[in-house]
NUDOPA-947347 format. One line per field, with one value per residue (C-alpha): residue number from 1; residue in one letter; x, y, z. Coordinates in Angstrom, 2 decimals, decimal comma. Each point is the difference from the previous one (the first is absolute). Example, Ala and Ser with C-alpha at 12.3 -4.5 7.8 and 13.67 -1.06 7.14 Angstrom:
BEGIN
seq <- 1 2
type <- A S
px <- 12,30 1,37
py <- -4,50 3,44
pz <- 7,80 -0,66
***
This chain:
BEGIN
seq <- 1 2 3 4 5 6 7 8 9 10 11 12 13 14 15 16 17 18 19 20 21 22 23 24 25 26 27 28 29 30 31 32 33 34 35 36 37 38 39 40 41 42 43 44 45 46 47 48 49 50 51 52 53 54 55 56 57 58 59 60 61 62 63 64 65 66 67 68 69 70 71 72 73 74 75 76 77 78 79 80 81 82 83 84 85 86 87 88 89 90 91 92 93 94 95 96 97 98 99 100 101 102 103 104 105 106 107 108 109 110 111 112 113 114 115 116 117 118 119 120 121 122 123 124 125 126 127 128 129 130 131 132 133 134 135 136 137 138 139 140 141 142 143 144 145 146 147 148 149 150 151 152 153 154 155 156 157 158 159 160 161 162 163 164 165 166 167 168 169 170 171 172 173 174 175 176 177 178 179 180 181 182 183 184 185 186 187 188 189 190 191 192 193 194 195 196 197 198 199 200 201 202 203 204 205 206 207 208 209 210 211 212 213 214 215 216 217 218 219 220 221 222 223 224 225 226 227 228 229 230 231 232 233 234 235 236 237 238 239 240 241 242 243 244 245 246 247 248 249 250 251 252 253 254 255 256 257 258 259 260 261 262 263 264 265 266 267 268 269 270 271 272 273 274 275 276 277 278 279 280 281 282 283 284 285 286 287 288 289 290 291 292 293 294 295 296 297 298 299 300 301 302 303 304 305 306 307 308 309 310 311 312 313 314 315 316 317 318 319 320 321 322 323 324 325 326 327 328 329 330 331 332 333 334 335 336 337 338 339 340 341 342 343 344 345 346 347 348 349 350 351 352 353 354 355 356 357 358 359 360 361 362 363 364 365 366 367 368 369 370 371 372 373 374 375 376 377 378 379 380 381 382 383 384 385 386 387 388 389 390 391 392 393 394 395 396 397 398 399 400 401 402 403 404 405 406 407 408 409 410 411 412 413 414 415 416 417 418 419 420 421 422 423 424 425 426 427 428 429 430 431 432 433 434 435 436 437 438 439 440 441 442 443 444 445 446 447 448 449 450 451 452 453 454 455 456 457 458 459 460 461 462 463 464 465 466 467 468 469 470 471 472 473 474 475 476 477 478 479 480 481 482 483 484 485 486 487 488 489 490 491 492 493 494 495 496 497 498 499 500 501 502 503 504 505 506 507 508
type <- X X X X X X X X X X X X X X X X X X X X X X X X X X X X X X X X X X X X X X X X X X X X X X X X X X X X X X X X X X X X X X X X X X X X X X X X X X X X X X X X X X X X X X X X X X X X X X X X X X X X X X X X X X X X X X X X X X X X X X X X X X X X X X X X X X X X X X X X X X X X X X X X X X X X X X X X X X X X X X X X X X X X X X X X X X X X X X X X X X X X X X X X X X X X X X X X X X X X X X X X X X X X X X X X X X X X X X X X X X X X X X X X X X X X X X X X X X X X X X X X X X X X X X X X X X X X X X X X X X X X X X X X X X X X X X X X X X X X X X X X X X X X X X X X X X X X X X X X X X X X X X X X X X X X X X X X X X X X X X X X X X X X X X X X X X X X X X X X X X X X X X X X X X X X X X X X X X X X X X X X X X X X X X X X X X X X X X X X X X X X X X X X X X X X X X X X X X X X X X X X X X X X X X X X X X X X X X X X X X X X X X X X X X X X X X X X X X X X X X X X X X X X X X X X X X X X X X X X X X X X X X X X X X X X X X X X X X X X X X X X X X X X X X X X X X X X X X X X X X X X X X X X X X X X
px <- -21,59 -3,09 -1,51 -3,48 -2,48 -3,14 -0,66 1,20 1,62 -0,08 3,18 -1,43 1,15 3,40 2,77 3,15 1,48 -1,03 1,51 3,13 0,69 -1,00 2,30 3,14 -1,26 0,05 3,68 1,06 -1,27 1,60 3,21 -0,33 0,35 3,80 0,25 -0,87 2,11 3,30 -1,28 0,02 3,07 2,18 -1,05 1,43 2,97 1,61 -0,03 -4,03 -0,33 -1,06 -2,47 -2,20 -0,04 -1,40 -2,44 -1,84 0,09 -0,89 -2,91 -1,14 0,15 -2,02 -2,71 -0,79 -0,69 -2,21 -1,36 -1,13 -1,87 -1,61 1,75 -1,69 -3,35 -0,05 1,44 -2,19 -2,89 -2,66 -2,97 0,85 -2,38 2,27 1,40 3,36 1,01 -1,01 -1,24 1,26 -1,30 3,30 1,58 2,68 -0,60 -3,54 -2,33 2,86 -0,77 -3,62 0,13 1,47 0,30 -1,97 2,60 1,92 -3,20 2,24 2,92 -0,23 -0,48 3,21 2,51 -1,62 0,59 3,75 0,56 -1,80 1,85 3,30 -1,38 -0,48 3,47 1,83 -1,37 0,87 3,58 -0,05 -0,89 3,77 1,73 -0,46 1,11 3,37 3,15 -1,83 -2,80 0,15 -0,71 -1,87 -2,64 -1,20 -1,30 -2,76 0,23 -0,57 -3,55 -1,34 0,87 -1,91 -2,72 -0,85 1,41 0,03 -3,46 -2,16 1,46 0,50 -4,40 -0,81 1,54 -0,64 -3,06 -2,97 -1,58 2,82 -0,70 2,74 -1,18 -3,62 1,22 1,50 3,27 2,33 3,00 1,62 2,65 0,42 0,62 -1,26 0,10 3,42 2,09 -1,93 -0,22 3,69 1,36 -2,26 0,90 3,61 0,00 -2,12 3,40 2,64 -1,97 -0,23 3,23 2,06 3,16 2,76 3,12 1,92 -2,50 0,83 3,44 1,22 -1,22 -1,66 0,78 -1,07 2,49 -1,58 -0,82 -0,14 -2,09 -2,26 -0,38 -0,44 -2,82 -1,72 0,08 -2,07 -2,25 -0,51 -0,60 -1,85 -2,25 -1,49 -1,65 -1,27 -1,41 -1,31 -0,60 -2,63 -2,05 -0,46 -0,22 1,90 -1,55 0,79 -0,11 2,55 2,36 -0,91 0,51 3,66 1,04 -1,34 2,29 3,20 -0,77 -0,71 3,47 2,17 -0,76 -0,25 3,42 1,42 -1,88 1,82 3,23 0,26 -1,02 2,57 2,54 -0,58 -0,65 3,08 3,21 -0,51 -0,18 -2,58 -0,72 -1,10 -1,16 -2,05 -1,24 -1,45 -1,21 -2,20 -0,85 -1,54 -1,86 -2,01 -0,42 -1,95 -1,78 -1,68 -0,96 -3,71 0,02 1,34 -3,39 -2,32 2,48 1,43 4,24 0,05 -1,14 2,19 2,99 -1,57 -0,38 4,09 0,74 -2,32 0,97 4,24 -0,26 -2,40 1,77 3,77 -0,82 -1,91 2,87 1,06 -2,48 1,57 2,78 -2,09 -2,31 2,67 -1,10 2,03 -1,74 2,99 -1,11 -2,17 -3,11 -2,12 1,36 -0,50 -2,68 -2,83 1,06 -0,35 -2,63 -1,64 0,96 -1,41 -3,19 -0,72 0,94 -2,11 -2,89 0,88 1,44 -2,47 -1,47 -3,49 1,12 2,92 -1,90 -2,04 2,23 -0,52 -3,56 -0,17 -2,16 1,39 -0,75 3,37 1,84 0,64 0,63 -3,93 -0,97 -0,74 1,54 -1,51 2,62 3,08 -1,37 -0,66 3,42 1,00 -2,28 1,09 3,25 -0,59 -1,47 2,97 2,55 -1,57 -1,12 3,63 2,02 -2,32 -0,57 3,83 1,08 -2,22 1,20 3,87 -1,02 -1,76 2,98 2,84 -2,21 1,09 3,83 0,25 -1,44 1,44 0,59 3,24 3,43 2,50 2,76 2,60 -1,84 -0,61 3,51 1,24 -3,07 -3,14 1,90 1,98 -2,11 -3,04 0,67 3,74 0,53 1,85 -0,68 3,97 2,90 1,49 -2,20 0,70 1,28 -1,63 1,18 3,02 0,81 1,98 1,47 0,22 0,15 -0,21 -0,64 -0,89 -2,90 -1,16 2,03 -1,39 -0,01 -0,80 -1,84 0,76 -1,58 1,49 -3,40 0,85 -2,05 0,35 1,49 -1,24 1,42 -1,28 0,94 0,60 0,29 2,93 2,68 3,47 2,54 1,21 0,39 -0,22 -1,62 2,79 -0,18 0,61 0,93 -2,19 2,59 -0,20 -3,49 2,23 2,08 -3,50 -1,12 3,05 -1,70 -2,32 -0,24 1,66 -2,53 -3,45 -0,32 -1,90 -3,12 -0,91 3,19 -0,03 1,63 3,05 0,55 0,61 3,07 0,33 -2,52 -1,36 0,68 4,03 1,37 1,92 3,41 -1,28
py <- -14,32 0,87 -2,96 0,33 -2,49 -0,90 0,10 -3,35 -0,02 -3,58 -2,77 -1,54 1,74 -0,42 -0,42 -2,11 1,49 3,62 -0,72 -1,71 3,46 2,66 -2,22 0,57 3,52 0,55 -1,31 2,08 3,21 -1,17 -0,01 3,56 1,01 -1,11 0,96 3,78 -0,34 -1,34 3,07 2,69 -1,34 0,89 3,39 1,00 -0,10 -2,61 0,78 -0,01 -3,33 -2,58 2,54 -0,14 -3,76 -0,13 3,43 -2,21 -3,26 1,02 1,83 -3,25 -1,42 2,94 0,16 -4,31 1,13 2,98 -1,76 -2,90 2,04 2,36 1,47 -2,87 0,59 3,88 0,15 -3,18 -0,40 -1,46 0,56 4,00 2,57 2,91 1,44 1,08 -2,64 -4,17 -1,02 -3,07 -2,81 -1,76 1,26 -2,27 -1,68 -1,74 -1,42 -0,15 -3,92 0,51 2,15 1,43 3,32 1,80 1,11 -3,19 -2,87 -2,47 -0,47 -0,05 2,80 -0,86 0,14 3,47 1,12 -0,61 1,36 3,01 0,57 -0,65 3,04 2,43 -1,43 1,38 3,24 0,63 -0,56 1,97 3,08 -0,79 1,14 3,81 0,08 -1,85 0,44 1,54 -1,91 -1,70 -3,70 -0,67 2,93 -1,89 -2,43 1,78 2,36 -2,87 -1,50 3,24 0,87 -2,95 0,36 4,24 -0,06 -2,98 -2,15 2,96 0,64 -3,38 -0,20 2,88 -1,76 -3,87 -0,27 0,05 2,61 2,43 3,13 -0,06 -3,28 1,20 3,02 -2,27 -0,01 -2,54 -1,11 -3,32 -0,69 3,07 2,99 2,10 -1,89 -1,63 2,63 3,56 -1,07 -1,16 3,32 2,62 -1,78 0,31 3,46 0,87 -2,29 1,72 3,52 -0,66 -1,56 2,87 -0,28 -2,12 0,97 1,86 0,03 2,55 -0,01 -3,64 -2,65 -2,70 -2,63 -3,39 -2,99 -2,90 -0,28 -3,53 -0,31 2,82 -2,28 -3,01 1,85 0,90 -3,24 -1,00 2,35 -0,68 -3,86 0,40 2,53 -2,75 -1,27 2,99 0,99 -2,94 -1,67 3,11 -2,01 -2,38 -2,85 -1,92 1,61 1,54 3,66 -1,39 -0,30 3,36 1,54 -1,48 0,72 3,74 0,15 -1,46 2,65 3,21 -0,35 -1,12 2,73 2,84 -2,13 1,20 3,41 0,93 -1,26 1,53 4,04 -0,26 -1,36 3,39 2,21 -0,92 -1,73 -2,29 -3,00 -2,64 -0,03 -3,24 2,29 1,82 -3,10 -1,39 2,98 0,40 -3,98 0,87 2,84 -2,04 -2,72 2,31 1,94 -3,33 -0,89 1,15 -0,84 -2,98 -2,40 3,10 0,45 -1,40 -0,50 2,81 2,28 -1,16 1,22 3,36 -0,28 -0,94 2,94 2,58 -1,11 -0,19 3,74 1,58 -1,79 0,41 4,21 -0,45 -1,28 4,12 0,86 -0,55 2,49 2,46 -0,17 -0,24 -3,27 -3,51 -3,26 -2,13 -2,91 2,06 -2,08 3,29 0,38 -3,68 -1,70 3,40 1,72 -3,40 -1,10 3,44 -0,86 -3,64 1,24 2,46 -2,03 -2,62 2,26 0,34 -3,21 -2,19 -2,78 -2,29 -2,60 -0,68 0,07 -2,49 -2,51 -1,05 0,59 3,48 3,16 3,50 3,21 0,40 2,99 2,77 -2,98 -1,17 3,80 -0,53 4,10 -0,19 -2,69 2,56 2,79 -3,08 -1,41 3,91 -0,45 -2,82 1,47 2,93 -1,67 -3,02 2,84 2,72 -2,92 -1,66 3,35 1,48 -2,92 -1,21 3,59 -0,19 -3,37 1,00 3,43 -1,47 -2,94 3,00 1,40 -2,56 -0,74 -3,63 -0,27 2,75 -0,87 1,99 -1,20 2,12 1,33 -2,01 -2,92 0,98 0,72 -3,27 -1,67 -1,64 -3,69 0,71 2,43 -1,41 -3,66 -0,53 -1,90 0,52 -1,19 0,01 -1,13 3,12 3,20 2,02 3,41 2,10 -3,00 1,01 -2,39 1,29 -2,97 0,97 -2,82 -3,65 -2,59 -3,95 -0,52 4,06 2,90 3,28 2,48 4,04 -0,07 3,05 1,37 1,61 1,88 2,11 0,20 -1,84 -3,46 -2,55 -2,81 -3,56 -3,23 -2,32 -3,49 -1,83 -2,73 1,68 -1,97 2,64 -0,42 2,05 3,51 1,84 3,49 0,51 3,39 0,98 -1,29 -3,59 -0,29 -0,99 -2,84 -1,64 1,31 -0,24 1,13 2,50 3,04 3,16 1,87 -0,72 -1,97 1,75 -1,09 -2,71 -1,59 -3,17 -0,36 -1,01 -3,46 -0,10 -1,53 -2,70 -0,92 1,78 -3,01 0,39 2,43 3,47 -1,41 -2,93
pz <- -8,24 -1,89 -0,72 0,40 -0,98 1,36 4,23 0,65 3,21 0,77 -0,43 -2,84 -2,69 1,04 -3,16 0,54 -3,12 1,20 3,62 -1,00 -2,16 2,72 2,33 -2,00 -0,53 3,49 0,48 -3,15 2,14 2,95 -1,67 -1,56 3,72 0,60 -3,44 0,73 2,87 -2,20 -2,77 2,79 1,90 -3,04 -0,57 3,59 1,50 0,89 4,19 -0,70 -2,17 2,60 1,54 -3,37 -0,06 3,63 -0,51 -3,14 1,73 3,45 -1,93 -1,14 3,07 2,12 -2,73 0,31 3,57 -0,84 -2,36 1,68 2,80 -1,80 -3,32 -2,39 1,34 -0,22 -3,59 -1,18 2,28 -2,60 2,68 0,72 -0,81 0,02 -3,12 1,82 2,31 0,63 3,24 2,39 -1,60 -0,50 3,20 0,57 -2,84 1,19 -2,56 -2,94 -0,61 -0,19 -3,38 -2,70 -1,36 -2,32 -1,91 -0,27 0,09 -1,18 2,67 3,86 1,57 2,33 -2,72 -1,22 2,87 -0,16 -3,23 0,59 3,68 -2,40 -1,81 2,81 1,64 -2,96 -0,57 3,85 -1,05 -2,97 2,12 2,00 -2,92 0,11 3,58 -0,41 1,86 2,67 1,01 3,54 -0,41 3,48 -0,67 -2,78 1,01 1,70 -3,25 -2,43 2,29 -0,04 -3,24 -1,57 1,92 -0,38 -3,59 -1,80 0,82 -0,55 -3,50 -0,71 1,30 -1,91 -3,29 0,46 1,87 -1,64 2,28 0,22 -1,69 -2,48 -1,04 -0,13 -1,97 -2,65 0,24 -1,74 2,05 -1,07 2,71 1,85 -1,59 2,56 3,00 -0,50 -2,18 0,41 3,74 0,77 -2,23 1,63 3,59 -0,83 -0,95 3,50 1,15 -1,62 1,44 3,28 0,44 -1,43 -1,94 0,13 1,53 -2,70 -2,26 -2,71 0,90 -1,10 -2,21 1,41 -3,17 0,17 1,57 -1,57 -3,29 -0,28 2,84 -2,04 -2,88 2,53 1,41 -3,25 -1,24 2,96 -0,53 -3,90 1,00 3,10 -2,39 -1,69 2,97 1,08 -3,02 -1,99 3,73 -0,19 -2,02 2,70 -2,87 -2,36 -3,22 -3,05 2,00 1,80 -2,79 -1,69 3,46 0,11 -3,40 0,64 3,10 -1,77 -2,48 2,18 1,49 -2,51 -1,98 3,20 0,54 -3,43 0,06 3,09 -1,01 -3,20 1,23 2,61 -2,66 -1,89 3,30 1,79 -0,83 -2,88 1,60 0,70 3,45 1,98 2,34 -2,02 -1,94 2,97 1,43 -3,41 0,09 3,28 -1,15 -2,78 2,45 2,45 -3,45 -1,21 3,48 -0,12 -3,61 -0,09 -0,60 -1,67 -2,78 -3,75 0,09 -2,98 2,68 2,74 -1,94 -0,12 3,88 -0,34 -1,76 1,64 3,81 -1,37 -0,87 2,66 2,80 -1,29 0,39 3,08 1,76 -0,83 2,51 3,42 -1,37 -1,07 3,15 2,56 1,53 0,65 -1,51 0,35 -2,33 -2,15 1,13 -0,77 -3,63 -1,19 2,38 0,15 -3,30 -1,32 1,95 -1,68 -3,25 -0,07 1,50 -2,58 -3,08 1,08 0,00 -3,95 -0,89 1,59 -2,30 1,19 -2,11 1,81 3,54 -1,89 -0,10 3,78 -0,32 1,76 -1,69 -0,01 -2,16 -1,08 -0,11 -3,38 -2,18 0,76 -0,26 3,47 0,63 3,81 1,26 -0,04 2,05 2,02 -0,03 1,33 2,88 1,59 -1,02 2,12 2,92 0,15 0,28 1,75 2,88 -0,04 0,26 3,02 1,85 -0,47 1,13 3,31 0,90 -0,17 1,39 3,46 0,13 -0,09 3,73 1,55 0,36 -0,30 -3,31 -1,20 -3,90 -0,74 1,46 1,37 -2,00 1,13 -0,73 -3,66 -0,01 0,82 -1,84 1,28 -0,93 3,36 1,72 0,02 -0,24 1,12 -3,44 -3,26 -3,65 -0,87 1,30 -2,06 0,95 -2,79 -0,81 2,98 3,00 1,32 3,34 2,29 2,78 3,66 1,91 -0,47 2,43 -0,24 -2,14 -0,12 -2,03 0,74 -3,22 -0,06 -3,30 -2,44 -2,94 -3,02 -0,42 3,49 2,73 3,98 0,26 2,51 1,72 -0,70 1,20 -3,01 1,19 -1,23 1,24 0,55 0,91 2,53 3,35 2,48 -1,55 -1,27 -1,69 -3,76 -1,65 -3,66 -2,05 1,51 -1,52 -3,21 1,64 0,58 -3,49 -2,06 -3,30 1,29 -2,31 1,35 -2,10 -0,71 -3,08 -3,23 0,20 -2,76 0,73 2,20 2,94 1,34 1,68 3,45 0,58 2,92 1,92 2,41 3,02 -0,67 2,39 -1,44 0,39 -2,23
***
């Protein structure tokens, strides 16, 4: 990310071994984006599973498009004069084969522009996660182009490009630790603000589904993390392995951290939940550290980031506001936390190893670098919280992209509502079906909740062999469910198995 070596901008300094490693970097970041959506899929309930998926995949998608017409050039524009925004030089993506970059001389331009566009893709789906379970899916997609252009390219300009004033002020920012993490978490707490509280928030507990999928998700993450960081180095060096053992060490020991204070907070047990939860918080800690520090330090990172973001997940309690996924607590308290320490813990010796020169932080005596690190701090999460909150605040004027659904939609859960789809055959403890009418190839079903609230008819398309229509009374829903529970199952338990198929008629 910060490789910067002397102006060469022409093709012939071009490494195979340094492009063959930033091209499996860039497919280890793509696949921390399905990854994030497995990780925050779990956490919800189950009617809302599928919706995550599609929210951090469509994400992906939208962002390729933005940017491909303008997002790259804005953010990474290496002929811009501005210090807060890049101009139109690669509009489109014109002139890409004609250079490289300055901060990666040594692989095509082209494929830094994919693994940076990977970048901003997935902190536009990290910003999702506040907002669950009642975020309309068809409003983002306009939310997620605007987004990364007003939010993420100037940050990610003001950081990266050698003009941008952070960058000018000094700041050191490895892979992202204010434009990806600070960026994403004070974006998803403008999110979780705007969008109000969940329905029943306060009142029930909105546990996790999944947890399997959780720790599907975070080992994603923890692999697709190597790219993204040591990919940073944008070359196949020695700062590239320090930068990976630093991240493998940042969360396995947040991972631990985490684990072990809510052993002794809570119940006594060790809690995948909260294993992964703390794996992700290191992960996001090392980020901007990743390449500018020693591995002793990164477990300091580890334990510093497990702790702070473990009691920061408090917050939304205390101040009354609904971050479903707790994107606030672990990607911009994190995001914080990494940002600061690297202002202490950064070591010129180990940005020597690819070549690069930097004052180093408190461990160089370098005592400037942390009010530094608080700056661009400040001005990441001050710029993503306003300009986030006046995006979703103009969208809500006008009625079709409205970002909250109704409540009868959050009631029956945004799986159905919003896409017409389900994750599970089984729907878990809140899906109670209720069968009015069945006719050749469609069953009509008034869909309950054990939560309360409105129902709301749905057509769920399935082959009956039943014909013509014929009316069924509530109990009959169990003659074409034999072994569906009477009573909501505890949850943690699994469920029940369906019986006969759903193609055999009742009397079957």
């Amino acid at each position: 990310m910060l490789q910067r070596r002397a102006d060469d901008t022409g093709l012939d300094g071009i490494s195979s071994g340094n492009t063959a490693w930033v091209l499996a970097s860039t497919a280890l970041v793509f696949i921390m984006i399905p990854g994030l959506g497995y990780f925050y899929s779990g956490m919800v309930r189950s009617k809302n599973a599928v919706s995550l998926v599609l929210l951090c995949t469509m994400a992906m998608a939208v962002v390729a498009i933005q940017w491909a017409i303008w997002g790259y050039s804005l953010a990474f524009s290496h002929t811009a004069k501005s210090a807060v925004i890049g101009n139109l030089h690669n509009f489109m993506l014109l002139r890409l084969e004609e250079t490289t970059h300055p901060n990666a001389s040594t692989i095509p331009e082209s494929l830094y522009m994919l693994f940076q566009g990977l970048f901003a893709a997935l902190t536009c789906a990290l910003t999702v996660g506040a907002a669950a379970e009642r975020m309309r899916i068809m409003p983002c997609v306009p939310y997620f182009f605007l987004w990364t252009t007003l939010v993420y390219c100037p940050i990610a300009y003001w950081t990266w490009s050698r003009r941008g004033f952070l960058s000018l002020l000094g700041v050191l920012d490895f892979a992202g630790g204010t434009p990806v993490e600070v960026c994403s978490g004070f974006s998803a707490l403008a999110n979780s603000l705007v969008l109000g509280k969940r329905h029943g928030y306060g009142e029930e507990q909105f546990a996790p589904h999944n947890f399997l999928n959780i720790l599907l998700g975070t080992a994603l993450l923890w692999f697709g993390w190597f790219g993204f960081n040591s990919g940073s180095v944008v070359a196949a060096d020695g700062r590239a392995g320090i930068a990976m053992v630093t991240t493998h060490l940042a969360g396995s020991v947040a991972g631990v951290t985490w684990a072990l204070i809510a052993y002794f907070r809570f119940d006594r047990k060790l809690s995948s939940f909260h294993f992964c939860s703390g794996v992700v918080s290191g992960l996001v800690s090392i980020t901007p550290a990743a390449g500018f520090v020693s591995p002793w330090a990164a477990m300091v990172f580890g334990v510093v980031s497990g702790v702070v973001c473990h009691f920061a997940v408090d917050l939304k309690e205390k101040l009354h506001f609904d971050d479903a996924l707790d994107v606030f607590a672990v990607h911009g308290m994190g995001g914080v936390v990494g940002n600061l320490l690297t202002g202490i813990f950064a070591d010129k010796e180990v940005a020597l190893l690819s070549g690069m020169t930097i004052k180093g932080g408190w461990m160089n005596r370098n005592w400037k670098q942390f009010p530094i690190q608080m700056a661009s701090t400040a001005a990441g999460g001050l710029w993503a919280f306003g300009m986030t909150f006046i995006i979703l605040y103009l969208m809500n004027l006008v009625p079709f992209l409205r970002m909250r659904v109704p409540q009868e939609a959050e009631v029956t859960g945004l799986d159905l509502a919003e896409m017409g789809e389900a994750g599970y055959g089984y729907f878990g403890p809140h899906f109670h079906p209720k069968v009015t009418q069945v006719r050749s190839g469609t069953a009509s079903f008034t869909l309950g909740d054990s939560n309360g609230g409105s129902t709301m008819g749905i057509d769920y398309l399935r082959r009956f062999q039943s014909d013509p229509p014929r009316e069924y009374s509530p109990s009959d829903s169990e003659k074409i469910h034999p072994n569906y529970p009477t009573k909501p199952p505890r949850v943690g338990t699994a469920p029940p198995p369906l019986g006969k198929d759903l193609d055999q008629s009742p009397e079957e």
